[in-house]
ROLUMZA-269013 format. One record per residue (C-alpha): residue number from 1; residue in one letter; x, y negated, z negated. Coordinates in pm, 1 decimal. Each point is the difference from the previous one (the first is absolute). Layout:
N
REC; NUM; a; X; Y; Z
...
This chain:
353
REC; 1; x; 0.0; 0.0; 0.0
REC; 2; x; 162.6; -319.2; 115.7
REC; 3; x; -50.4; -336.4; -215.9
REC; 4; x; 37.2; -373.1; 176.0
REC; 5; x; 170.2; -166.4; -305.0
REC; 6; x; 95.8; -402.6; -65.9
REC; 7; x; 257.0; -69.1; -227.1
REC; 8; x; 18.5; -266.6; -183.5
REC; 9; x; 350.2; -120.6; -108.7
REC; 10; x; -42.7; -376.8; -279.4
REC; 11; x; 252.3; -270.3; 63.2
REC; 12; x; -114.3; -146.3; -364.8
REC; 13; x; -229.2; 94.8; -272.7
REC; 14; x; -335.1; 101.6; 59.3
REC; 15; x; -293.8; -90.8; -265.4
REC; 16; x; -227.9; 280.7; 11.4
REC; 17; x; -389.4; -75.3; -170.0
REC; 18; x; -113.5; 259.3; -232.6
REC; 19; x; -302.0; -39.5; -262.8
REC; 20; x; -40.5; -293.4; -223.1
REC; 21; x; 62.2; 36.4; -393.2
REC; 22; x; -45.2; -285.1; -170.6
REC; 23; x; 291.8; -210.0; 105.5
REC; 24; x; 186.0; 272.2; 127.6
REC; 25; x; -27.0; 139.5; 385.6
REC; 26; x; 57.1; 421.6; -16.1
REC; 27; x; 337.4; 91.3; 155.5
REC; 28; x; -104.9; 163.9; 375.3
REC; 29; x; 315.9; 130.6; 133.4
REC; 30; x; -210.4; 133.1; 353.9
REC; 31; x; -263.6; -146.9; 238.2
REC; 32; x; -305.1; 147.1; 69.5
REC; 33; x; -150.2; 145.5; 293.5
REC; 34; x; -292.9; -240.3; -36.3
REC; 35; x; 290.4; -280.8; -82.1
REC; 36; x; 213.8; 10.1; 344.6
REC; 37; x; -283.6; 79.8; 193.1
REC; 38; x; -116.8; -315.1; -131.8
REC; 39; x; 292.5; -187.3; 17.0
REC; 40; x; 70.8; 87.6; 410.5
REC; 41; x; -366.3; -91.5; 88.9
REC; 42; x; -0.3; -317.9; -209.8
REC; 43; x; 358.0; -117.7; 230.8
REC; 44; x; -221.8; 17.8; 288.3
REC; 45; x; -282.0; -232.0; -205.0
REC; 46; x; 27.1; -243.4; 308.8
REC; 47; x; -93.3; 204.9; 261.6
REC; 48; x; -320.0; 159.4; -89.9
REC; 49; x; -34.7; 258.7; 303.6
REC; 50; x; 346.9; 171.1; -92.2
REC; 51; x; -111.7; -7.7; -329.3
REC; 52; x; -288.8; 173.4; 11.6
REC; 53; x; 184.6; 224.0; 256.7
REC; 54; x; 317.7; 106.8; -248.3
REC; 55; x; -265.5; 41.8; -270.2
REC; 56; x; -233.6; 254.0; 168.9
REC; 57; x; 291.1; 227.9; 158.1
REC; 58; x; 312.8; -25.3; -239.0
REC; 59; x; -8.5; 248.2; -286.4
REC; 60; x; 349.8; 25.1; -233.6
REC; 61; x; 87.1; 188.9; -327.2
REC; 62; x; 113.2; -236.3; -328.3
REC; 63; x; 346.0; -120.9; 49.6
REC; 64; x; 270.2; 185.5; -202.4
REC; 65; x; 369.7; -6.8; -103.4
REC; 66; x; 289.5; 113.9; 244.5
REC; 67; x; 406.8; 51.2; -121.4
REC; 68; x; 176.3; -7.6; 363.1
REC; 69; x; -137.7; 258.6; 190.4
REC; 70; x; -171.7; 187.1; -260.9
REC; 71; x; -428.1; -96.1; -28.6
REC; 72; x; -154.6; 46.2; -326.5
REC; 73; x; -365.7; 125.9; -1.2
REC; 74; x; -248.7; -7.6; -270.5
REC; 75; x; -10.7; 292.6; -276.7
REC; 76; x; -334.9; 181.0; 120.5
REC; 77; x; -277.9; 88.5; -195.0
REC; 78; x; 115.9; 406.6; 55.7
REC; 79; x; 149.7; 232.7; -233.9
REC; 80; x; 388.3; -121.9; -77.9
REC; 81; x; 188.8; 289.7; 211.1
REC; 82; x; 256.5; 1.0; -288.6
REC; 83; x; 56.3; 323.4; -192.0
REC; 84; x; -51.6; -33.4; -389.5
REC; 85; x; 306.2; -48.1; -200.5
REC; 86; x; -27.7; 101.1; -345.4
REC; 87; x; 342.9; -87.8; -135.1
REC; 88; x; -115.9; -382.8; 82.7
REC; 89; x; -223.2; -126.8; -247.0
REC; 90; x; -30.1; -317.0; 240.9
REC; 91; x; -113.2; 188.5; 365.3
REC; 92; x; -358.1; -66.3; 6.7
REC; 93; x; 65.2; -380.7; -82.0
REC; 94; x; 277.1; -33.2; 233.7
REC; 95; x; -222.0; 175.0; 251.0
REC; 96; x; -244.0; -282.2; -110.0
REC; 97; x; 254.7; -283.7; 31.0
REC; 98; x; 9.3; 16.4; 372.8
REC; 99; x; -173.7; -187.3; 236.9
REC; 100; x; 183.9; -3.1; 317.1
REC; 101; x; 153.1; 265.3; 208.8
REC; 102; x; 200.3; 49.2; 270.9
REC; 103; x; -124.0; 161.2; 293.4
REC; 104; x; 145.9; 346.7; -40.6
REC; 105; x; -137.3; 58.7; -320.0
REC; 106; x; -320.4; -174.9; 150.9
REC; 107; x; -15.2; 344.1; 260.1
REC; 108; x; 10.1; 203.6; -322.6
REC; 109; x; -308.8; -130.9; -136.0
REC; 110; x; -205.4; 19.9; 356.0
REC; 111; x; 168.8; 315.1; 62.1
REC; 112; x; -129.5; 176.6; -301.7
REC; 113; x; 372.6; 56.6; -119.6
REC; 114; x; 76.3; 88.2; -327.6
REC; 115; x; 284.9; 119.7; -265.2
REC; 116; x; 219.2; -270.2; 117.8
REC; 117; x; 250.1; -87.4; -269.5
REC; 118; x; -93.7; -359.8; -166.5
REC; 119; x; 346.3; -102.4; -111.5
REC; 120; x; 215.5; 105.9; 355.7
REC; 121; x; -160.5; -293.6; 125.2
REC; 122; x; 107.9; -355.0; -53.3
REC; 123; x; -168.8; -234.4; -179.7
REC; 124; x; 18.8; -344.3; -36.3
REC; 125; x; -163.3; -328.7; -227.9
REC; 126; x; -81.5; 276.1; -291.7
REC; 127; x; -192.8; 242.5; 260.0
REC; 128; x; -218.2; -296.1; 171.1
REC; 129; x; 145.8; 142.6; 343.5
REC; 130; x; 105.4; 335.9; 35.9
REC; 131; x; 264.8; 118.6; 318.2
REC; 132; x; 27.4; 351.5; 127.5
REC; 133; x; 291.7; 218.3; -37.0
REC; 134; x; 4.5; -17.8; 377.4
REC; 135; x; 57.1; -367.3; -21.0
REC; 136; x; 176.2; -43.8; -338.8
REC; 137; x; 352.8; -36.8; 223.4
REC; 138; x; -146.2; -336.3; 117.2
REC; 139; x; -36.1; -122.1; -387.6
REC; 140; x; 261.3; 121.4; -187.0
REC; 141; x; 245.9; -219.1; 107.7
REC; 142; x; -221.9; -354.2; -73.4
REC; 143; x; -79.8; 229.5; -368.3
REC; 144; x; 340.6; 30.2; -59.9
REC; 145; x; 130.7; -353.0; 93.5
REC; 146; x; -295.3; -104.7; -268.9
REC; 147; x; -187.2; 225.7; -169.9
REC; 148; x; -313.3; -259.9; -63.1
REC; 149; x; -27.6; -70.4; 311.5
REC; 150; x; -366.6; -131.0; 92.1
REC; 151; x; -145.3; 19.1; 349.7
REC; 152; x; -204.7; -287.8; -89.1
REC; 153; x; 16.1; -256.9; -344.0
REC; 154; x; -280.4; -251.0; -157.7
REC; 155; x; 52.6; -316.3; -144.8
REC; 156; x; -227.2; -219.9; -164.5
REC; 157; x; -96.6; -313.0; 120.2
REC; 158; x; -195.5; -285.2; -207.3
REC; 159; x; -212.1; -238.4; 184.0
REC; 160; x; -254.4; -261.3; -51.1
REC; 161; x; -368.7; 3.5; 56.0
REC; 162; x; -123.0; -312.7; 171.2
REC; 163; x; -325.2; -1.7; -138.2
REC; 164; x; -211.8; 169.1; 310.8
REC; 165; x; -261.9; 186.9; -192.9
REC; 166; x; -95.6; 240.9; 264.5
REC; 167; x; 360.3; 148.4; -76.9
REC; 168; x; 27.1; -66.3; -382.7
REC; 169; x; -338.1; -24.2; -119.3
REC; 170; x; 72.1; 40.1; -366.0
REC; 171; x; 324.6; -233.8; 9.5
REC; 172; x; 120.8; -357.5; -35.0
REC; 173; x; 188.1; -211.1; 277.7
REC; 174; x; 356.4; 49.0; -89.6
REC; 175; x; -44.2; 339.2; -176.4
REC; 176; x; 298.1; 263.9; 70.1
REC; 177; x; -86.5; 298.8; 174.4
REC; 178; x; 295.5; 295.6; 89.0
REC; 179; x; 43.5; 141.3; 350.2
REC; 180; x; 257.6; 308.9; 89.4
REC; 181; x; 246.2; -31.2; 269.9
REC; 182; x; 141.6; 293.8; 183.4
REC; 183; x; 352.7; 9.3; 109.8
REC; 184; x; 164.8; 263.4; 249.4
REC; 185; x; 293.7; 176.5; 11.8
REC; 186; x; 182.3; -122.7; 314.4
REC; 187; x; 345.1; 16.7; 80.3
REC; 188; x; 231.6; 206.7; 281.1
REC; 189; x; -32.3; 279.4; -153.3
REC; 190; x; -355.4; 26.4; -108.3
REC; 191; x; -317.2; -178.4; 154.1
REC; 192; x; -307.3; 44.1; -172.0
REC; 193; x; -356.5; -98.5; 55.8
REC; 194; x; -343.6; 42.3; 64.2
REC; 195; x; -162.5; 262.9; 297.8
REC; 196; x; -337.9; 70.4; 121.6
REC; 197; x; -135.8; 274.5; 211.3
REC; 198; x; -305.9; -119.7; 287.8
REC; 199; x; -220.8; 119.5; 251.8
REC; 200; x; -138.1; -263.5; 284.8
REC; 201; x; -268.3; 174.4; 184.5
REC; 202; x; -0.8; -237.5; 300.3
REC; 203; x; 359.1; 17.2; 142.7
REC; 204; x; -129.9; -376.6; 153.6
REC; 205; x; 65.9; -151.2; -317.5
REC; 206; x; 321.9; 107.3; -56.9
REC; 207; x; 141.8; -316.2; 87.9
REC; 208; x; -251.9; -192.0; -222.1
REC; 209; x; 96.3; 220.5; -258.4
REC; 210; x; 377.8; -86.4; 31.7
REC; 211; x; -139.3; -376.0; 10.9
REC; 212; x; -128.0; 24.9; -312.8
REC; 213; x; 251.5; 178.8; -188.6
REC; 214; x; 262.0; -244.9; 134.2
REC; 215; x; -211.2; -297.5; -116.9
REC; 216; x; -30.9; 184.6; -344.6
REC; 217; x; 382.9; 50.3; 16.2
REC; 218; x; 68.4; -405.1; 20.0
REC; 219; x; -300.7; -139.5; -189.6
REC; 220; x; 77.1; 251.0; -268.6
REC; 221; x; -134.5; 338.0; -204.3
REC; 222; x; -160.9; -97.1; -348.0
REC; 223; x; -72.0; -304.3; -221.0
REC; 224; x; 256.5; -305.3; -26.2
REC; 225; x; 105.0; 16.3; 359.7
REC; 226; x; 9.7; -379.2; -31.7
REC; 227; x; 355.1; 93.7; -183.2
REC; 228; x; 108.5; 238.6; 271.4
REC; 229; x; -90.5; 295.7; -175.1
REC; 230; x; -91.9; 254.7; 189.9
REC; 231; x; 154.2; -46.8; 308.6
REC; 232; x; 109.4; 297.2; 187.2
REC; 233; x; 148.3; 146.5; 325.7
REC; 234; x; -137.3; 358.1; 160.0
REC; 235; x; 36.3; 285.9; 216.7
REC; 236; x; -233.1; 228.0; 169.8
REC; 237; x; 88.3; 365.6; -19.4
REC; 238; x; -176.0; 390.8; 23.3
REC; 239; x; 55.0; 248.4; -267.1
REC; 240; x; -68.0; 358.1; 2.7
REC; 241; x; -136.3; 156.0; -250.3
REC; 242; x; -47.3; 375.8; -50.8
REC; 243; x; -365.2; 67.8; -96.6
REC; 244; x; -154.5; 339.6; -83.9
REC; 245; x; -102.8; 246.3; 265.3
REC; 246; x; -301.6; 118.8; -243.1
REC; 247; x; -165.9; -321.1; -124.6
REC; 248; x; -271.8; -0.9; -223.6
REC; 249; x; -26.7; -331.4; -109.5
REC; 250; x; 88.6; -371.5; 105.6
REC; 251; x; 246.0; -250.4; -229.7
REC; 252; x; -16.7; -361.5; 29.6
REC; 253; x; 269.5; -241.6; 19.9
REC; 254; x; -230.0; -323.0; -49.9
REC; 255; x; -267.6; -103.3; -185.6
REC; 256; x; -346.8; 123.4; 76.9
REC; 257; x; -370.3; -101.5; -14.3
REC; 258; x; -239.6; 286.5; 50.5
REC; 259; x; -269.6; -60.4; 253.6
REC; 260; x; -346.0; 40.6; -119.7
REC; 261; x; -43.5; 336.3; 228.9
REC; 262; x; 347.4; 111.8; -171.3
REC; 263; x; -187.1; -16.1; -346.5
REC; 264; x; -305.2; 172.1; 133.0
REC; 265; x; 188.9; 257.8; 73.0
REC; 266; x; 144.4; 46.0; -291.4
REC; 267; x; 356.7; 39.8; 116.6
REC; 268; x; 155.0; -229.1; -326.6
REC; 269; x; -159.2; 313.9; -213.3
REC; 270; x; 287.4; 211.3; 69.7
REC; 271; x; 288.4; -271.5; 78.5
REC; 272; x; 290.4; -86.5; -255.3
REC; 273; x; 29.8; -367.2; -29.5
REC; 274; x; -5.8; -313.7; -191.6
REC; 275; x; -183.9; -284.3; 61.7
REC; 276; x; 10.4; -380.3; -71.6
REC; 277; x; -126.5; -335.2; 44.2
REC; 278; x; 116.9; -209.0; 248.3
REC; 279; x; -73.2; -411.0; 20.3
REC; 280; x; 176.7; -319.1; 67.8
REC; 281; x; -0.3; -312.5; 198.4
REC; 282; x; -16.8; -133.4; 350.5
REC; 283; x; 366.9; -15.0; 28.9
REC; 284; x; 26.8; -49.3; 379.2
REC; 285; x; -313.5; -235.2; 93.0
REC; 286; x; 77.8; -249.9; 257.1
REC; 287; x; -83.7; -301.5; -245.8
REC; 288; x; 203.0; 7.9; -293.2
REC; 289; x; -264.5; -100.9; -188.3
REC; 290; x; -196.1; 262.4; 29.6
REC; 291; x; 265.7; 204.8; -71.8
REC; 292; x; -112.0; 47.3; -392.2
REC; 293; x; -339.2; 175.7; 120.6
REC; 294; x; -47.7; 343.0; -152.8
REC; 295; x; -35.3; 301.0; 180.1
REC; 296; x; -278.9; 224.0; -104.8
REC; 297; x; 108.5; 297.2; -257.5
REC; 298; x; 22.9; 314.3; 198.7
REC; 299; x; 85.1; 382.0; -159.8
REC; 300; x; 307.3; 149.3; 178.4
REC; 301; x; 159.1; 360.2; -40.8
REC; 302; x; 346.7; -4.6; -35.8
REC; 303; x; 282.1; 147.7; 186.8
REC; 304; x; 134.6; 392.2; 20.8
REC; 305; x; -444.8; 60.2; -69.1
REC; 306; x; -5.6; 353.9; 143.5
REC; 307; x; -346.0; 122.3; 121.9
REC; 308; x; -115.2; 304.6; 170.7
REC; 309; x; -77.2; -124.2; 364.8
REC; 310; x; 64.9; 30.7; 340.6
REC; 311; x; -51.4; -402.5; 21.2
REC; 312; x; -56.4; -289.9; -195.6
REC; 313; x; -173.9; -336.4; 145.2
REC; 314; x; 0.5; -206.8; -236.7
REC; 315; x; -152.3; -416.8; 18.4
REC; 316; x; 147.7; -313.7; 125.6
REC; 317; x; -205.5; -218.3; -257.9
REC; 318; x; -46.4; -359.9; 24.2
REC; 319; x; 79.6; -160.5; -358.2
REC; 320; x; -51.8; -411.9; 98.2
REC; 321; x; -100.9; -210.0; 288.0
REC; 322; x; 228.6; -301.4; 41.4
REC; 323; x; -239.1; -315.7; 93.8
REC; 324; x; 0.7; -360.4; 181.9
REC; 325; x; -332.7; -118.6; -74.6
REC; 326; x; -254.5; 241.7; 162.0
REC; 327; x; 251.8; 197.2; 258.7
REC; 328; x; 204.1; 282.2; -161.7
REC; 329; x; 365.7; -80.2; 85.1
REC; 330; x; 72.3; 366.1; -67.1
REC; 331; x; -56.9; 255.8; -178.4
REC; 332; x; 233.0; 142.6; -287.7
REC; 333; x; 12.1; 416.6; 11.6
REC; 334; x; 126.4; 294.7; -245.7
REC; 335; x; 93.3; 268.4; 190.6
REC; 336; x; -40.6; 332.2; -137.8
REC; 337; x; 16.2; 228.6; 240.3
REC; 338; x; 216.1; 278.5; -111.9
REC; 339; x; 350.0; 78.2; 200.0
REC; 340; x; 24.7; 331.4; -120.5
REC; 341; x; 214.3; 328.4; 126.3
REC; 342; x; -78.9; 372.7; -58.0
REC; 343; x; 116.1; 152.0; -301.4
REC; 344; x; -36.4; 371.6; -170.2
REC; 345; x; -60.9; 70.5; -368.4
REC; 346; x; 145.5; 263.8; -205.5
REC; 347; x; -181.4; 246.5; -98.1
REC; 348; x; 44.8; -27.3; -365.8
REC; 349; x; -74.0; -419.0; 61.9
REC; 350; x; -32.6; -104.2; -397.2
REC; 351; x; 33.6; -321.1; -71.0
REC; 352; x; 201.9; -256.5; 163.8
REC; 353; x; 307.7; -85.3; -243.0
């Protein structure tokens, strides 16, 4: 199975949004299918018809970490493939440590795999990402020139609210609030960054595509792009990945909003997944002053959800309509329609660790 990839490599910090917390913003250290998607339609905010165009027919997965040449996946919602270790008292939480991994040890989990030895593999950021003996040759050298090395670090920013109550509804003009700041690891040995996996089912708007991700690239990924966060250059590449010859189920690689017939037929009854709430604001409206509009709430399932189906559909939901009087400028979508591949389950699939 061959994936069209982009990857994005930051020439500065980029400010990614998470949840609010009082004055606090949640540390977010990935974007969202539903975020991107977003993001690439919204450069094209101008020109309406390529808009609505990019939205309809470009599907992608979340966007997710890269090391060089190695691409970290998502930890699915499938039965770890590592065999118990009892002389670790630790194994089930290091198992549960891990979020990312790379895409050899991502075949293991679609391929049903198991009894694959936990600690041959190479981890790295206390067992957030997780390499494959296959590719641990490709790490050891960065592990051993500094053993806490970090693929990606947070800082915390403090800023000042200015008072616009859509935004800060329960706060002061001049009130602090705290925003984190990812940095990448970039130098001539190592160049690390951001991928994401899409499908464009009209080959005509390829080039509108590339448009739009090139506009994205210069006007910047993220909030604070005013301070040249976010900035980025890209490439366009295919990967092949090794998917089983016996699938039983499908794994997702964004985030996903069940359509109505979906529910109906009761396919979430036997998935593994975990779902969450997903809002915000009007980030890319033409008018910046519109640009503090809320989006309506919307339930999303997260990535590696596993369900047992030959295909998922999914919604393209419309969460705000951006206005000039009477006319609708445009409208503002969330895009859940699932980019999923095929994946087998164990047989013995207990829970996911």
């Amino acid at each position: 199975m061959k994936l069209n990839i982009a990857k994005l490599s930051f020439k500065q910090a980029v400010a990614f949004t998470g949840r609010r917390s009082g004055n606090f913003i949640e540390e977010v250290n990935t974007i969202p299918s539903d975020t991107i998607k977003a993001a690439l339609v919204a450069a094209l905010s101008n020109e309406t018809d390529k808009l609505e165009k990019l939205n309809e027919n470009l599907i992608v997965s979340s966007v997710y970490p890269y090391l060089n040449e190695i691409l970290f996946f998502p930890k699915p919602y499938i039965k770890a493939p590592f065999k118990d270790n009892i002389t670790n008292p630790a194994h089930h939480k290091n198992i549960k440590k891990i979020k990312f991994i790379d895409q050899h040890l991502f075949e293991d989990y679609i391929q049903a795999r198991q009894e694959i030895d936990l600690y041959a593999q190479q981890q790295l950021d206390n067992y957030t990402y997780l390499i494959s003996k296959k590719n641990k040759h490709l790490v050891e050298p960065i592990c051993q020139d500094d053993q806490s090395f970090k693929i990606l670090t947070s800082e915390t920013e403090e800023h000042v609210t200015l008072g616009v109550k859509p935004y800060f509804e329960k706060t002061e003009k001049g009130d602090p609030f705290y925003v984190n700041r990812t940095f990448f690891h970039n130098s001539k040995e190592i160049a690390t960054g951001l991928w994401f996996a899409y499908v464009i089912k009209d080959e005509n708007i390829n080039e509108i595509f590339k448009q739009a991700l090139q506009q994205l690239s210069m006007s910047g990924l993220g909030a604070c792009t005013t301070y040249g966060n976010g900035l980025f250059d890209y490439e366009l590449n295919e990967v092949e990945i090794n998917e089983p010859k016996n699938a039983t189920h499908l794994l997702t690689l964004s985030k996903y909003i069940p359509s109505e017939k979906e529910v109906n037929e009761s396919i979430l009854a036997t998935g593994r997944y975990h779902i969450l709430i997903r809002n915000g604001y009007i980030a890319g409206a033409k008018n910046e002053s519109k640009r503090h509009w809320q989006k309506k709430q919307v339930w999303m399932i997260n990535e590696g959800a596993v369900f047992e189906t030959g295909t998922l559909q999914g919604e393209n939901t419309t969460v705000a309509q951006v206005k000039e009087g009477n006319n609708t400028e445009h409208n503002v979508y969330r895009d859940g329609r699932p980019f999923a591949i095929p994946c087998k389950i164990p047989e013995n699939n207990a829970n996911n660790e």
